[in-house]
GUVOGU-589262 format. One line per 10 residues: number of its first residue (from 1); for each residue x, y, z of C-alpha. Coordinates in pm, 1 decimal. Each point is the difference from the previous one (the first is absolute). Layout:
# GUVOGU-589262
NUM> X Y Z; ...
This chain:
# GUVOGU-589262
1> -24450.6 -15215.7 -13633.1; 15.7 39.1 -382.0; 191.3 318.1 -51.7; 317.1 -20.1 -224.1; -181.2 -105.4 -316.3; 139.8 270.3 -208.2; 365.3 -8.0 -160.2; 170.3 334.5 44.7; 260.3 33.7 -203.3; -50.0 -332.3 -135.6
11> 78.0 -173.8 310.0; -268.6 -189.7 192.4; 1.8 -27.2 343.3; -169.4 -232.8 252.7; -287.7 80.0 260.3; 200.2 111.1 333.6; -199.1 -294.6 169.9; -167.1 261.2 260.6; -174.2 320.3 -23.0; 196.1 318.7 -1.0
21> -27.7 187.3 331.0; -126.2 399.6 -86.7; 324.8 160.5 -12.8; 193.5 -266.8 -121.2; 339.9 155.1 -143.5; 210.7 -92.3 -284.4; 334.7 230.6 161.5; 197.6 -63.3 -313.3; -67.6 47.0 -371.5; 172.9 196.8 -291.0
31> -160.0 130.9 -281.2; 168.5 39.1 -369.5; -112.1 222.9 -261.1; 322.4 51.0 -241.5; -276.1 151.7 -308.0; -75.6 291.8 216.4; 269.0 44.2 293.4; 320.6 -109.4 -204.5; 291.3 -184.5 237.1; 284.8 123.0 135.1
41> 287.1 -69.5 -252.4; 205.8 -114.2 322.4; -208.6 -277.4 33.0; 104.1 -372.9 58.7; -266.6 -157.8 -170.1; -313.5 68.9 -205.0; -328.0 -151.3 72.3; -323.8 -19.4 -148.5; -328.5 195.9 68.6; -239.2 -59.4 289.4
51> -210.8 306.2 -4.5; -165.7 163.1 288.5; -291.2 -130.7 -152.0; 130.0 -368.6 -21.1; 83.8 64.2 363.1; -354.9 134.1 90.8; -121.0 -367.3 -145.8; 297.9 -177.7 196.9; -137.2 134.8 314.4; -402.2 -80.2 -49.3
61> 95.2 -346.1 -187.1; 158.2 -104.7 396.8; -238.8 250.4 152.4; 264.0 189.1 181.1; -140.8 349.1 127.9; 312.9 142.5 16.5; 333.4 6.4 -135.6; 370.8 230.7 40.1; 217.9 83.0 -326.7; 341.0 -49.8 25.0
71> 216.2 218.6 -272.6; 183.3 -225.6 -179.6; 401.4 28.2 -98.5; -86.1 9.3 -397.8; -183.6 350.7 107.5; 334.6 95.7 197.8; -128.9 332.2 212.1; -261.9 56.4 -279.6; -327.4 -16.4 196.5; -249.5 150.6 -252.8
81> -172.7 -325.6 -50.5; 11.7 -106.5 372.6; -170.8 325.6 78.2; -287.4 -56.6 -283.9; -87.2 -338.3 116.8; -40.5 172.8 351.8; -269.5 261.1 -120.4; -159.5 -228.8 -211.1; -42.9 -274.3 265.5; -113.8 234.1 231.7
91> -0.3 -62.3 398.5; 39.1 -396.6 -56.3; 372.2 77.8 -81.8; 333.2 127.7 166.8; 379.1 -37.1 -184.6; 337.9 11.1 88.3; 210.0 213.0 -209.3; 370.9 64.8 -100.8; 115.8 345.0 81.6; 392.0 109.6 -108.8
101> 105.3 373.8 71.0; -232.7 122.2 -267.7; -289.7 -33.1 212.4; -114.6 311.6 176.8; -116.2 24.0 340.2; -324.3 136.8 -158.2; -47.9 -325.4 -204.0; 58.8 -242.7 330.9; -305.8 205.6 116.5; -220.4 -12.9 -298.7
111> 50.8 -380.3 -46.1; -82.5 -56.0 386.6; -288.2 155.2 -81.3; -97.2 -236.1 -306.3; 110.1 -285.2 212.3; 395.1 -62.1 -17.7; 77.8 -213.1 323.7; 368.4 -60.2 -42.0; 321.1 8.6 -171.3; 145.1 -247.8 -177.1
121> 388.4 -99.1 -24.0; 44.3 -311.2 -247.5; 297.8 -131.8 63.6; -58.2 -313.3 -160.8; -62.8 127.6 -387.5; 277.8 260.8 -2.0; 296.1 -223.7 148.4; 127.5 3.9 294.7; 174.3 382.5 99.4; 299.0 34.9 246.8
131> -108.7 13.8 364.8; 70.0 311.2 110.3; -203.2 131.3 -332.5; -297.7 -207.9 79.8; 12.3 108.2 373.5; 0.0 345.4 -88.8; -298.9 -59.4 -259.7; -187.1 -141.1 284.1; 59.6 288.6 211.2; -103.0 275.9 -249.6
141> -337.0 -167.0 -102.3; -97.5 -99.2 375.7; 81.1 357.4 84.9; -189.4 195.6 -299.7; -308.3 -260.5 80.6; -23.4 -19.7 366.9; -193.3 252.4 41.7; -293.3 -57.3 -181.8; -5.2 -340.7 174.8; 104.4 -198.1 -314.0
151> 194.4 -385.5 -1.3; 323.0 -55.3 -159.2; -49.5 -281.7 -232.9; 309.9 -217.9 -50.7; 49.6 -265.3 -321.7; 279.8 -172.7 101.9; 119.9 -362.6 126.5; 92.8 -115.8 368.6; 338.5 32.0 2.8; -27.9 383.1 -132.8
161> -245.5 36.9 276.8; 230.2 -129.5 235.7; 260.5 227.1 -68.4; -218.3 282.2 12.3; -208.2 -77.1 365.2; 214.9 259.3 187.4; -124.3 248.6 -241.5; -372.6 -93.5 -52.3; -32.3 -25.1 398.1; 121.2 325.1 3.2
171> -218.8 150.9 -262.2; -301.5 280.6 95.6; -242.6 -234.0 -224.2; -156.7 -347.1 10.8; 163.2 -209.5 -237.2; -141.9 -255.7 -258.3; 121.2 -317.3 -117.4; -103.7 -129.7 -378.2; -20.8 -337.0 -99.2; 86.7 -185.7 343.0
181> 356.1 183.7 -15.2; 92.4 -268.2 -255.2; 43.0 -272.8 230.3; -27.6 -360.1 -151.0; -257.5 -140.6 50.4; 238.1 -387.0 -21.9; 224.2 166.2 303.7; -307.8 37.2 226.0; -23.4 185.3 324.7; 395.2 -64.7 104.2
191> 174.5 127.1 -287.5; 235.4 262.2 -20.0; -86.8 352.6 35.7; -365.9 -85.3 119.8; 65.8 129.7 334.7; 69.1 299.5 -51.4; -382.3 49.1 -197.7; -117.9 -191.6 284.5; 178.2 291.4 285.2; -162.3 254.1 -239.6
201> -372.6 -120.6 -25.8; 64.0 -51.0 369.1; 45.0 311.9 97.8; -262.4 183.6 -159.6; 208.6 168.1 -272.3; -33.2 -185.9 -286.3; -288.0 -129.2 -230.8; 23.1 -321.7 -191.5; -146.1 -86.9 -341.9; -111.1 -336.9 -38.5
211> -10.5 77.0 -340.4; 124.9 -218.0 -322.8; 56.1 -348.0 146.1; 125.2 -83.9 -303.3; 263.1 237.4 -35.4; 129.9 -222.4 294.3; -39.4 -340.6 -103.2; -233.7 -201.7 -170.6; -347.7 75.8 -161.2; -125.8 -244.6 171.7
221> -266.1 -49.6 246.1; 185.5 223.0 259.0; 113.2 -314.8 203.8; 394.9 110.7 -33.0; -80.0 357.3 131.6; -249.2 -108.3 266.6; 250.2 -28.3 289.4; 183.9 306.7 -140.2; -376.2 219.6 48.9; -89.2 -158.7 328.8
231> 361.9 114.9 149.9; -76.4 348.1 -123.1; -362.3 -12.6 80.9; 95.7 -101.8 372.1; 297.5 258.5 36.5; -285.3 293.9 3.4; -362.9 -91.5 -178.5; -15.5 396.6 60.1; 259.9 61.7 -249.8; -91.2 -211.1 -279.6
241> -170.9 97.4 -363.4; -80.7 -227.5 -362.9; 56.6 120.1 -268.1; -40.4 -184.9 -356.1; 271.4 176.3 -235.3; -259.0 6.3 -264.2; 88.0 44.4 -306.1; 282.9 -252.6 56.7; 330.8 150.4 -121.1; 289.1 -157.5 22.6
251> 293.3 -243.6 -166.2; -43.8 -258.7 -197.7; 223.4 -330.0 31.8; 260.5 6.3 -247.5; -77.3 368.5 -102.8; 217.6 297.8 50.5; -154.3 287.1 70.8; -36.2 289.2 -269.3; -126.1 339.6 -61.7; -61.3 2.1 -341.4
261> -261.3 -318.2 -39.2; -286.4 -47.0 173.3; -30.5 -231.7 317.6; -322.5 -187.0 47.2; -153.3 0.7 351.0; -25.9 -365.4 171.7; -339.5 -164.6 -19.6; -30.9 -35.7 374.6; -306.7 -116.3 150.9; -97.3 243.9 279.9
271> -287.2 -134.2 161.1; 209.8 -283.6 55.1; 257.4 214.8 170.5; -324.3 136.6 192.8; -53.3 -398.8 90.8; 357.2 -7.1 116.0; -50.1 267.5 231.1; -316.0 -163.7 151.4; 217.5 -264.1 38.9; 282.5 150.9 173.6
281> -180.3 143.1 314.4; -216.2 -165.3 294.7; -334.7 196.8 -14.6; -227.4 175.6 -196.9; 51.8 304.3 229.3; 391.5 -26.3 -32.8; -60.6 -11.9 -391.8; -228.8 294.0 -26.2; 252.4 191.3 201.7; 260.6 -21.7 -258.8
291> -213.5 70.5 -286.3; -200.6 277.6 170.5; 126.6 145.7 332.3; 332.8 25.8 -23.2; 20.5 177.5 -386.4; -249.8 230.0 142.5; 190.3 131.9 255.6; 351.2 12.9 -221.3; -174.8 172.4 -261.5; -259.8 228.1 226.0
301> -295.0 -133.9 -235.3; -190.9 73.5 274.4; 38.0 335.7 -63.0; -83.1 148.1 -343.0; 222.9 191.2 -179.2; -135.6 379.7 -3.1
């Protein structure tokens, strides 16, 4: 196939090596547009722009069909520009937001109805908070979202999650997983922690992201997270999603991070990330399950948003 010959965001990225499935799902992207929907001055870190419209060209230069928003820490619970992106891309899209205790009731319903799937807790970008804090944070959001059939979305690493299983078993939601729960991808399937993602995906409860490989090790051809994806892939195929992370935030080596300059995205190639999927499972049918099926029913695209 010859799709990919564009450079969004002055990045170019390789043909996937197969042709799209309909339906094909990018489940996690952020978009960044500081000119019109100013940060948070809490934030961690400042990025650049990638514009709904730089996102619209991400997703027909890889000729993914559809795609889920994730609101991103620099927006804090800010979800103007979240919302936007989701009337302006229309059905194609669903998000997860942030919600804090200035979100009504009344707006959980109205962004349902635009096509808010889940609630985010990013644990990751904000540091670490005591246990019994992040327990109850868990609690609250599962229990304002549960009705409305929503996810809890969870940015955080293994051992968090491991501390935390009690409480996400126990939780009236699904729960989602980003970035392979930050397991390395040099450790492979027996490393610390792993189990407890593995119990999780296992059961049913929890989602997992196979989503920025190379937040995990190297940018590579995906050989040192290829055991790491099968284990995952094998503990429930049911329960598994891609996602590419686009636009690519992130630390640089060497770099702290800082709110008041900007921090270029990584150049990441994500049709080869698309390649290391294709590469990670056993069929075609197993492969268009991850990318299609299993995003659709997480984020009910198979029911449009009134």
């Amino acid at each position: 196939m010859t799709l990919a010959a564009a450079a969004p965001l002055g990045v170019v990225h390789s043909s996937p090596g197969f042709a799209l499935p309909d339906g094909a799902c990018d489940c996690h992207v952020h978009v960044f547009e500081p000119e019109r929907h100013p940060f948070s001055p809490g934030r961690s870190y400042t990025p650049a722009t990638a514009s709904i419209a730089d996102l619209t060209g991400f997703l027909a230069t890889l000729g993914l069909s559809r795609v889920v928003l994730v609101q991103p820490s620099p927006y804090g619970a800010d979800n103007a520009l979240l919302l936007e992106a989701l009337r302006s891309l229309g059905r194609r899209a669903r998000a997860v937001a942030v919600i804090d205790a200035a979100t009504t009731d009344g707006d959980l319903r109205a962004w349902d109805r635009l096509g808010v799937r889940g609630a985010r807790l990013n644990l990751e970008s904000s540091g670490q908070a005591d246990a019994r804090g992040v327990r109850e944070a868990l609690a609250m959001t599962a229990g304002r979202i549960a009705e409305l059939g929503w996810h809890v979305q969870i940015h955080a690493r293994l051992q968090v999650l491991a501390a935390l299983e009690a409480t996400l078993l126990a939780l009236p939601t699904q729960v989602v997983v980003d970035h392979f729960g930050y397991a390395a991808a040099a450790l492979g399937p027996e490393q610390p922690h792993l189990d407890t993602l593995l119990r999780l995906l296992g059961s049913g409860k929890a989602y997992v992201k196979l989503s920025a490989a190379q937040r995990i090790g190297p940018a590579d051809d995906g050989q040192a997270a290829r055991p790491l994806a099968r284990r995952l892939i094998a503990a429930n195929p049911d329960r598994i999603l891609w996602g590419s992370d686009w636009p690519h935030t992130g630390a640089w080596p060497h770099l702290p991070r800082r709110s008041d300059r900007i921090e270029p995205f990584h150049p990441v190639d994500d049709g080869l990330a698309l390649q290391r999927l294709a590469g990670w499972v056993q069929t075609f049918a197993l492969r268009d399950r991850i990318l299609v099926a299993n995003p659709e029913r997480l984020y009910r695209f198979e029911t449009e948003p009134p």
